[in-house]
C-alpha angles and dihedrals in degrees: 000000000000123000093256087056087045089062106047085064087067096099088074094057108108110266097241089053089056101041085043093049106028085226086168093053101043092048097248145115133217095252093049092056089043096057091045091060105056091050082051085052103043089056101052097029081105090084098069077070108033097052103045082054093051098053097037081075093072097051096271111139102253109217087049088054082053089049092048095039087055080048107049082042093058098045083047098060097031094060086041088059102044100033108039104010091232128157073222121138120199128190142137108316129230117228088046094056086052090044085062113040106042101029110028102033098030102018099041097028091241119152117240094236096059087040087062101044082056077063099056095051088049093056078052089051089045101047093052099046084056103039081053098031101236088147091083086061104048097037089057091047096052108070112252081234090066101037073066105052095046082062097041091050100053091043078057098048085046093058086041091060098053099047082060098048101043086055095246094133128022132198113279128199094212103036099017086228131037142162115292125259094256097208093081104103096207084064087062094046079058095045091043099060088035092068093037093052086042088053096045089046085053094046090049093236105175110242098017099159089054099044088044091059100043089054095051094043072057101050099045080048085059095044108053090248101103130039115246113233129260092230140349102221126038140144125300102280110229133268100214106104092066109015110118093359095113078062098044091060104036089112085067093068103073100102143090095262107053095042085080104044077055087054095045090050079040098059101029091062092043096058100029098051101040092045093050093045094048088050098049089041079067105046088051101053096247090117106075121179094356081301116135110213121231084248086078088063090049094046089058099051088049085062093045094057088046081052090059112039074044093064096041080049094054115256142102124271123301136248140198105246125247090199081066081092102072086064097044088053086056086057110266108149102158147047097289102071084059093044083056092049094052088055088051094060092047096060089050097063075079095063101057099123089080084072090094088057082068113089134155088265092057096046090040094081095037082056096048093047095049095045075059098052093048092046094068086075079082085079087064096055115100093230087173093078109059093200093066092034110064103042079062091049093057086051100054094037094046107050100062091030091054086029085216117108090205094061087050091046088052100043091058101041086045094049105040097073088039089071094030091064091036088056096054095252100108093132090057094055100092116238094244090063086054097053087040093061095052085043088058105031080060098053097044086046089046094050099041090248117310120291116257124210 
């Protein structure tokens, strides 16, 4: 059926989804929107796994952090559709969940629990630079370079994570890291769904991720090397375990420290969101003659709302999905591809037994992918001027050799206006990054440097 013929079908579509999400203006039908948001969930649906296995790392139950990731997914997609009209999916981002785990509450000492309360003030943060569109500001004073290599450097320290979870690499003495002892059979279970997930990328299989780590939790089943499941549906797990507890530590922040894990959750979602949301705007058609629509705004705050109840539920900060993309090429261009996603996450806080399926070995090759994805943000970065350059090398380099985002994030506030200066363009460096990189050389004075892990 071509699309003419799809629409004519419109007149059947129920009255308040029309008049909600405007299908006849924006040239679409219900079961066209439908259908693009269960592409859009099928190819994120990974992070109900991911993330729960992430964040177990730092001591958080881990079937609650599945109930709270559904949820914030829900609440995500729900305010993206209602409030900007957007094909849009939001959910707990990776890259944050890592921060946190392995830099903040490992790597820094930091308990979860006050971890999660930084997160709560930086939805706050979050919610307010974008209610009284600070954004713009911060996001012209910060070089575009280094935007990038923000990006670039915690795609790395992603990769880099799962490397080290999936067992590919080990600590080494001599060279701190080296190769793996490859006759661990749990490494192969890892190399094994890495190159399945990376065929089926190359081939464009919808939902490759998913399907990726479905076929290796088979094959460790299989193997011997994963515990089947007692069952595959059960009741809702509860929430308990992590519901309220960002507000009931809230009075644990207010140091130096963890000033800075706020400004780093702080930074990851601003950047992260509004570049993802500005890309996808695109893709979709909604940027017309270099002009960004008012929706953009909208669909911001709509992530910013899913970043708080996320951190009262229990997870780390929101982004706007990437994956978002898959249903916007199948033609969702409204609210309603985002409305079916977020029933699709609700059906899946039934499925939380096949948690157990999700081992290291399964999330390894999702991590790796991803850090790849978000590397190809170092074609954007003006290596001809060495002034620019080399602040957003720091960056890159920094954050999977420290493995600490935050070291990664200061080397390259504190260096840029240092060339800059050097190289006779002080008046070009905006004043914000020169407040930015006192901010930074006191707290890493005032905390003795920042641990590292």
């Amino acid at each position: 059926m071509d699309n003419e013929a799809d629409l004519n079908q419109e007149s059947t579509a129920p009255t308040f989804l029309e008049r909600i999400f405007k299908l006849s203006r924006n040239g679409t039908t219900v079961k066209r929107e439908v259908i693009a948001g269960l592409t859009t969930f099928i190819a994120m649906s990974y992070i109900l796994f991911v993330n729960p296995t992430v964040l177990s790392a730092s001591g958080m139950n881990k079937s609650a952090v599945f109930v709270a990731t559904a949820l914030t997914g829900m609440v995500g997609c729900i305010a993206m559709a209602l409030i900007a009209n957007y094909p849009i999916a939001v959910a707990p981002g990776l890259g944050s969940n890592a921060f946190f785990s392995y830099s903040v509450v490992i790597g820094m000492g930091i308990p979860w629990q006050t971890a999660i309360a930084g997160v709560f003030v930086a939805s706050l943060l979050f919610m307010l630079t974008t209610i009284f569109k600070i954004r713009e500001a911060v996001i012209n004073a910060i070089p575009a370079s280094l935007k990038s290599a923000m990006a670039a450097g915690i795609g790395l320290f992603i990769a880099f994570t799962g490397l080290k979870e999936g067992g590919l690499v080990v600590g080494s003495k001599s060279s701190l890291v080296t190769i793996t002892n490859w006759s661990t059979p749990d490494v192969w279970l890892t190399v094994f769904g890495l190159v399945f997930i990376v065929v089926l990328m190359a081939r464009k299989v919808p939902g490759s991720m998913f399907i990726g780590m479905a076929a290796t939790a088979l094959i460790g089943v299989l193997t011997g090397l994963i515990k089947m499941p007692s069952a595959i549906v059960s009741g809702i797990p509860s929430l308990q375990p992590t519901f309220g507890v960002s507000l009931m530590n809230l009075n644990h922040i207010f140091n130096i420290q963890m000033l800075v894990v706020v400004l780093i959750f702080f930074f990851v979602a601003f950047f992260d969101t509004t570049g993802t949301v500005i890309g996808l705007a695109e893709q979709a058609g909604f940027i017309k003659n270099n002009h960004i629509p008012k929706q953009v705004g909208k669909a911001l705050f709509a992530d910013s709302t899913s970043m708080i109840a996320g951190s009262i539920f229990g997870s780390t900060p929101t982004a706007c999905y990437v994956e978002s993309s898959t249903g916007i090429a199948m033609g969702g261009k409204t609210g309603l591809t985002a409305l079916t996603v977020a029933a699709m996450f609700g059906l899946s806080l039934f499925f939380s037994p096949l948690l157990t399926l999700v081992t290291n070995q399964v999330t390894a090759p999702v991590l790796i992918i991803v850090g790849s994805f978000m590397a190809k943000s170092l074609a954007n970065i003006e290596w001809n001027k060495f002034e620019v350059a080399l602040p957003s090398f720091l960056i890159v380099l920094s954050m999977p050799l420290t493995y600490n985002i935050s070291y990664g994030l200061a080397f390259g506030i504190l260096s840029y206006p240092l060339t800059m200066i050097a190289a006779g363009k002080a008046k070009k460096v905006h004043p914000i990054m020169y407040i930015a990189a006192v901010i930074f050389l006191f707290l890493l004075y005032a905390m003795n440097a920042l641990p590292s892990s």
